[in-house]
Wavefront OBJ file of the C-alpha trace (Angstrom):
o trace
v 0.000 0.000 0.000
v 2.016 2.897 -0.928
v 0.485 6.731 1.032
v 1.127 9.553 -0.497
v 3.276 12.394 1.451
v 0.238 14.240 3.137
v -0.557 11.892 5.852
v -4.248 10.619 5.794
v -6.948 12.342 7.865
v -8.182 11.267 10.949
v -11.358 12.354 10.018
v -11.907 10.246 7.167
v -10.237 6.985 8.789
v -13.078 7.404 11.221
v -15.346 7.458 8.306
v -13.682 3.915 6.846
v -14.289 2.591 10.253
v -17.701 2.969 10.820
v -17.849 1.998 6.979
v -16.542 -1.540 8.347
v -19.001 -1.581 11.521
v -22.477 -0.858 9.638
v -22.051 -1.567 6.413
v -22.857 0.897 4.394
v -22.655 4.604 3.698
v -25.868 5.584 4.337
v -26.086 3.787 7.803
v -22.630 5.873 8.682
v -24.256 9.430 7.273
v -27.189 8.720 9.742
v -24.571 8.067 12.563
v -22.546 10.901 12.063
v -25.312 13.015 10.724
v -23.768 14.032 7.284
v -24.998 13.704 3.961
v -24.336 9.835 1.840
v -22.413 11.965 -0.682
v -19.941 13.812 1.886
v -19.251 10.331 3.455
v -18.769 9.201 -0.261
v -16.046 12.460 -1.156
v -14.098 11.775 1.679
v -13.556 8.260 1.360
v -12.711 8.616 -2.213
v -9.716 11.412 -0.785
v -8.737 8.745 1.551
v -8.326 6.426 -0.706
v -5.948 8.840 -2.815
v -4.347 9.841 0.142
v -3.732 5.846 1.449
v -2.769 5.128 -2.615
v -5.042 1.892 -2.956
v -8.569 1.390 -3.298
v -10.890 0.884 -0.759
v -13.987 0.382 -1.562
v -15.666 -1.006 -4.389
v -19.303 -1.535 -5.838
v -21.681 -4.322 -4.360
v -24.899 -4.189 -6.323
v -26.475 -0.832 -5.633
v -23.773 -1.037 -2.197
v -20.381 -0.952 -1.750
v -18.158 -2.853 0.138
v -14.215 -2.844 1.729
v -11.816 -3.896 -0.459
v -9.006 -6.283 1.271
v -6.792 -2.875 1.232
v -10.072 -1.363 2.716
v -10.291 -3.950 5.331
v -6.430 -3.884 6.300
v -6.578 0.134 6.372
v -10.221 0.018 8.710
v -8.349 -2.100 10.959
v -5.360 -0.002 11.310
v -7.966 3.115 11.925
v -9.453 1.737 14.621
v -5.938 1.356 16.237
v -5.259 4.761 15.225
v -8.268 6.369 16.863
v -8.134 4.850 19.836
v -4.451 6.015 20.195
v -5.617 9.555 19.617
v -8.647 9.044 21.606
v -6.210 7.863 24.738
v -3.497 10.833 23.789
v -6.353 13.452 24.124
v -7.575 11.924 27.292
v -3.973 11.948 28.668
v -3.121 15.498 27.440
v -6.615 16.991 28.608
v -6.200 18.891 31.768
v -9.494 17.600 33.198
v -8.422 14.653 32.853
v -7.561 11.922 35.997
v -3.680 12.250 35.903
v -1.885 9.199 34.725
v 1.456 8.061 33.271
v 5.190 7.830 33.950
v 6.709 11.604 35.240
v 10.268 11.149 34.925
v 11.908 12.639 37.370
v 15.534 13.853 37.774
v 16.290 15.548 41.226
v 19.466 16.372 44.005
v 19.651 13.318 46.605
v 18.398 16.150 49.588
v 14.868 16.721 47.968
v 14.431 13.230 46.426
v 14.310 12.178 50.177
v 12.234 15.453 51.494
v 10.271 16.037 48.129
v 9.695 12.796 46.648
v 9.381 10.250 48.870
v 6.851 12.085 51.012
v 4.349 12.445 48.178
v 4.602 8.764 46.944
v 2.305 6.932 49.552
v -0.211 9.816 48.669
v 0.439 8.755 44.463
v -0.190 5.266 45.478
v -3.391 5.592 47.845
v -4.831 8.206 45.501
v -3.799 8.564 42.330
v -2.111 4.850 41.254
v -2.079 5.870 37.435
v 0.775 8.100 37.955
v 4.092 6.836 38.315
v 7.332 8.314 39.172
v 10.582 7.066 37.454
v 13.169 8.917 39.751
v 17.180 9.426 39.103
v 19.878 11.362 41.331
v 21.081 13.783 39.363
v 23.102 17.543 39.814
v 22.070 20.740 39.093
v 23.820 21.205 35.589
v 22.570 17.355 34.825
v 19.219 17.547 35.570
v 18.843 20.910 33.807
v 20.426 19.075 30.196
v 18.056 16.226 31.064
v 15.355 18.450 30.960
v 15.997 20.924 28.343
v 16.898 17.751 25.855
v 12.747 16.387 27.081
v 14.473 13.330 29.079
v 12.639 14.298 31.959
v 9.945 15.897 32.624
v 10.349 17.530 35.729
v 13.776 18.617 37.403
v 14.491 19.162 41.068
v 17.360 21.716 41.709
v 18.902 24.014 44.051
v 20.942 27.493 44.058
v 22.263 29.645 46.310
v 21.412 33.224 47.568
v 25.126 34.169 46.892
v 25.030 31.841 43.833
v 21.794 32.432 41.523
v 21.247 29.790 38.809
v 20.352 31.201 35.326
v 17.467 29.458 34.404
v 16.587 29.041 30.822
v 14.151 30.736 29.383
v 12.856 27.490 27.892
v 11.653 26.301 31.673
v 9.870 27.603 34.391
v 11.113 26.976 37.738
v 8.346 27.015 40.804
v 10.049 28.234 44.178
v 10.333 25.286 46.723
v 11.712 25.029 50.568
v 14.865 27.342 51.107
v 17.299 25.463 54.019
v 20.147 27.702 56.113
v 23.329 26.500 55.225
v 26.695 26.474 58.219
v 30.191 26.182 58.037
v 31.233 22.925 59.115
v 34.194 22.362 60.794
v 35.660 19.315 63.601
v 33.596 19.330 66.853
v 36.512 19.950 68.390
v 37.508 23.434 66.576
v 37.643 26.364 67.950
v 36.747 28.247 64.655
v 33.643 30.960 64.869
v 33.270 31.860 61.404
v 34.777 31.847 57.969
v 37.728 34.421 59.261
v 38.794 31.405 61.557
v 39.863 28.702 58.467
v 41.294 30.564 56.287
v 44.164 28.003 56.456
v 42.025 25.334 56.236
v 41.343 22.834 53.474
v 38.288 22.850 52.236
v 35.270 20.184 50.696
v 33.185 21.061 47.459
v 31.008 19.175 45.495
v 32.545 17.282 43.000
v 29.569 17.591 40.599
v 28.429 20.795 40.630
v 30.306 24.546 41.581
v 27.861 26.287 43.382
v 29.124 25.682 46.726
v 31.807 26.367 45.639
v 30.946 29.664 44.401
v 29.551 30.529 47.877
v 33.109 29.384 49.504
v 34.580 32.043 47.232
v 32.195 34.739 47.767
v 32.225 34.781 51.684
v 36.075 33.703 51.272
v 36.649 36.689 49.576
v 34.574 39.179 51.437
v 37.141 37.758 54.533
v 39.816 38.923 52.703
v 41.380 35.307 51.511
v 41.615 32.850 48.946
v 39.723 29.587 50.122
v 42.116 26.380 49.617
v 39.875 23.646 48.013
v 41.308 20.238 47.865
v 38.542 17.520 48.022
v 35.691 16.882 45.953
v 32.322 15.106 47.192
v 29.016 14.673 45.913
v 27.847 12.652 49.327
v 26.736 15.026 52.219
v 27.733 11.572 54.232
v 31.092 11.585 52.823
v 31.655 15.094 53.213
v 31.017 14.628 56.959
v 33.345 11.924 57.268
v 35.905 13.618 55.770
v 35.464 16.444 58.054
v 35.370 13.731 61.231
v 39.002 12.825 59.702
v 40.571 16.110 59.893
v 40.606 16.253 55.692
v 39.398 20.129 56.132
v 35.626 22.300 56.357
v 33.121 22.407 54.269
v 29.857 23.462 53.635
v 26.483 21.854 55.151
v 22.841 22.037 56.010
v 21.674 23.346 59.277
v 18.779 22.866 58.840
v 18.381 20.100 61.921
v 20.138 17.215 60.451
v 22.242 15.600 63.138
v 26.432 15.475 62.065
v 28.043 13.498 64.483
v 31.349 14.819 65.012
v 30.837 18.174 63.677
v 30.243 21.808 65.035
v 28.419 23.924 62.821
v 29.184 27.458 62.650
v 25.976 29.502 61.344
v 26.916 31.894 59.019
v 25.436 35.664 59.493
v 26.453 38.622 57.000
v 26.495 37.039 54.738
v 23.999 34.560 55.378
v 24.033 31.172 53.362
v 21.104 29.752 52.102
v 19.931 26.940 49.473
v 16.953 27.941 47.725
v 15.309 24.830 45.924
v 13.218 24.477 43.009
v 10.900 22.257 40.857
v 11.181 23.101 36.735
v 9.595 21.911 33.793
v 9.619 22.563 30.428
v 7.696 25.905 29.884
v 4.251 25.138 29.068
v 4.211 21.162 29.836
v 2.498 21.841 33.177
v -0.863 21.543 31.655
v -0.300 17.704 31.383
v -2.570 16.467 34.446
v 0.701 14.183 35.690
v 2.757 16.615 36.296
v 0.728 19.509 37.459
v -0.748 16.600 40.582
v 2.844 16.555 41.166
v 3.588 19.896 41.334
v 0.251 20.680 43.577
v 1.558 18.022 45.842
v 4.968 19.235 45.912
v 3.806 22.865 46.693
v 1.168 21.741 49.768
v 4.416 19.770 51.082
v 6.202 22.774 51.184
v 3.639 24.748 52.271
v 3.024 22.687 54.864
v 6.556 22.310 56.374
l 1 2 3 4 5 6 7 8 9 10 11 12 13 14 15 16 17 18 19 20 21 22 23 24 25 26 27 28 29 30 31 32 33 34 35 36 37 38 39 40 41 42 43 44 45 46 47 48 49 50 51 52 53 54 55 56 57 58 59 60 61 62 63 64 65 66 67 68 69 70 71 72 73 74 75 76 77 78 79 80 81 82 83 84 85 86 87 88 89 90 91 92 93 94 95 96 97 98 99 100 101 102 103 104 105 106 107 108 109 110 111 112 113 114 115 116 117 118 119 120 121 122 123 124 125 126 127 128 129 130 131 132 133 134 135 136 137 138 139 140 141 142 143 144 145 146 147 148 149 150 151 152 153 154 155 156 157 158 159 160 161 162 163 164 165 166 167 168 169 170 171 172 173 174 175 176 177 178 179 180 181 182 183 184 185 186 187 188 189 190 191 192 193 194 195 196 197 198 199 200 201 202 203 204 205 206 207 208 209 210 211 212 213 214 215 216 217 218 219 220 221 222 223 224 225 226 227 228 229 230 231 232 233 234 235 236 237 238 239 240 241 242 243 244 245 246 247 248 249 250 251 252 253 254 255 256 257 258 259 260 261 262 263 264 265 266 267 268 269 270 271 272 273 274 275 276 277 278 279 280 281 282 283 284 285 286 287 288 289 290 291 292 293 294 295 296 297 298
C-alpha cells in the first residue's frame, strides 16, 4: 500500500471505520449526521491519500476492499491512540502516566518520597521514574525532554540562570553552616582561612559561595577535596581532611560543630522546573500541587 506524502486524515479513517461496523454509507451518514455523498467524497480522498482502493461496488452497495479492510483495521488502532493521547493530554483529565523525574539526593528524600504513599493511595495511574542527578545534569536532562520535571537548588550568593525554555516554581529554602571538627575552635569563615576545604565534585555552586564569603574575609579559600555525598563530606570532616559546607537545617552530624553563618547569610533555595508550558499535562501539574502543599506545609 504505498500513502502519499500528506498523511491521511483522521477524520476520514473514522469514516472507513464505521464503513466496516455498519455496512454501508448511508447507515454511517445517519450516525454521524452528514450527507451519503460527503461520506462518499471523503472516502474517495482517503483512498488517494492511502494510494489503494478501498472500496468497491456491491450491487447498488459498496463494500471494503481487502486494502479497505487492512486500512479500517489499522484506523481503529489509530483512533483509539488519539482518543487515549487526548484523554492523557486533557487537563481535566484523571492524571496518569510515567513523570520522569531527575532531582538532588536532599529533595528526592524530602520532596519525593513524602508524596509517593499519597500517588499510590490516591492517584495509582501516575508513576514516578526517579534518578539522582546535579544541578547542571538535571537541567540538560530536561531541556533535551528526558525528563519531565527537574528538582534543583541554588544559592542566595550563587543564583542559577534558568533558561528561558523552563519555568522553575520556588520550593523550601534550608540555612546553610560552616562545618568544621567538633573539636575546633573556629567561629566563622575568618577562623579557616588556612584550612582545606570540601566542594562538590559535581556541581560549583558551593563552591561559588566558599569564594564569595572567602573573599569578602579577605582570603583565597584552599579547596582540595571533591564530594558529591553530604555523608562523605562529613566523614571527611570527622578525619581532619578540612571544612566544608552543610545544612543546618536540623540534620544531626556526628562529630561536627556547625558554625551559622550571618552577613552574609548562606542559604539553598530549591526548586521544581519543567519545560515551559508542559504543566498543563494532568501528571505533572498533581505533582507539582503536591509538591507545593508539602512545602507549604513544612
Amino acid at each position: 500500500m504505498m500513502m502519499n506524502n500528506g498523511g491521511m486524515d483522521p477524520r476520514r479513517l473514522r469514516l472507513l471505520a464505521e464503513l466496516a461496523r455498519l455496512g454501508s454509507m448511508r447507515a454511517v451518514a445517519d450516525e454521524l449526521h452528514i450527507t451519503t455523498s460527503t461520506v462518499s467524497q471523503q472516502l474517495a480522498v482517503l483512498a488517494q491519500e492511502a494510494g489503494a482502493e478501498l472500496i468497491e461496488p456491491a450491487g447498488r452497495r459498496v463494500r471494503l476492499t481487502p486494502a479497505g479492510h487492512r486500512l479500517a483495521g489499522h484506523a481503529v488502532t489509530i483512533l483509539a491512540a488519539l482518543q487515549a493521547a487526548r484523554s492523557d493530554l486533557d487537563p481535566a483529565a484523571e492524571p496518569a502516566g510515567s513523570l520522569r523525574v531527575a532531582g538532588f539526593a536532599s529533595a528526592v528524600r524530602r520532596a519525593l518520597l513524602p508524596i509517593t504513599a499519597t500517588l499510590v493511595r490516591e492517584h495509582p495511574r501516575v508513576r514516578l521514574l526517579i534518578a539522582e542527578h546535579e544541578l547542571v545534569e538535571a537541567f540538560e536532562l530536561l531541556v533535551a525532554d528526558a525528563a519531565d520535571l527537574a528538582l534543583v537548588y541554588d544559592y542566595n550568593l550563587a543564583p542559577a540562570a534558568f533558561d528561558p525554555a523552563v519555568e522553575a516554581v520556588s520550593l523550601w529554602e534550608t540555612p546553610w553552616a560552616l562545618g568544621v571538627p567538633e573539636e575546633s575552635a573556629a567561629d566563622g569563615f575568618a577562623d579557616v582561612r588556612d584550612s582545606d576545604w570540601i566542594v562538590n565534585s559535581r556541581n560549583t555552586a558551593d563552591e561559588d559561595v566558599v569564594r564569595t564569603v572567602a573573599s569578602l574575609e579577605g582570603f583565597q579559600p584552599r579547596v582540595t577535596h571533591r564530594a558529591d555525598s553530604l555523608g562523605l563530606v562529613r566523614d571527611m570532616i570527622v578525619a581532619g581532611l578540612g571544612v566544608a559546607l552543610l545544612p543546618a537545617d536540623g540534620m544531626v552530624w556526628p562529630g561536627v560543630r556547625l558554625v551559622p553563618l550571618r552577613d552574609p547569610e548562606v542559604r539553598l533555595r530549591s526548586y521544581a522546573v519543567h519545560r515551559r508550558g508542559r504543566n498543563a499535562w494532568p501528571a505533572l501539574a498533581l505533582v507539582l500541587t503536591l509538591l507545593a502543599d508539602l512545602t507549604a506545609a513544612a
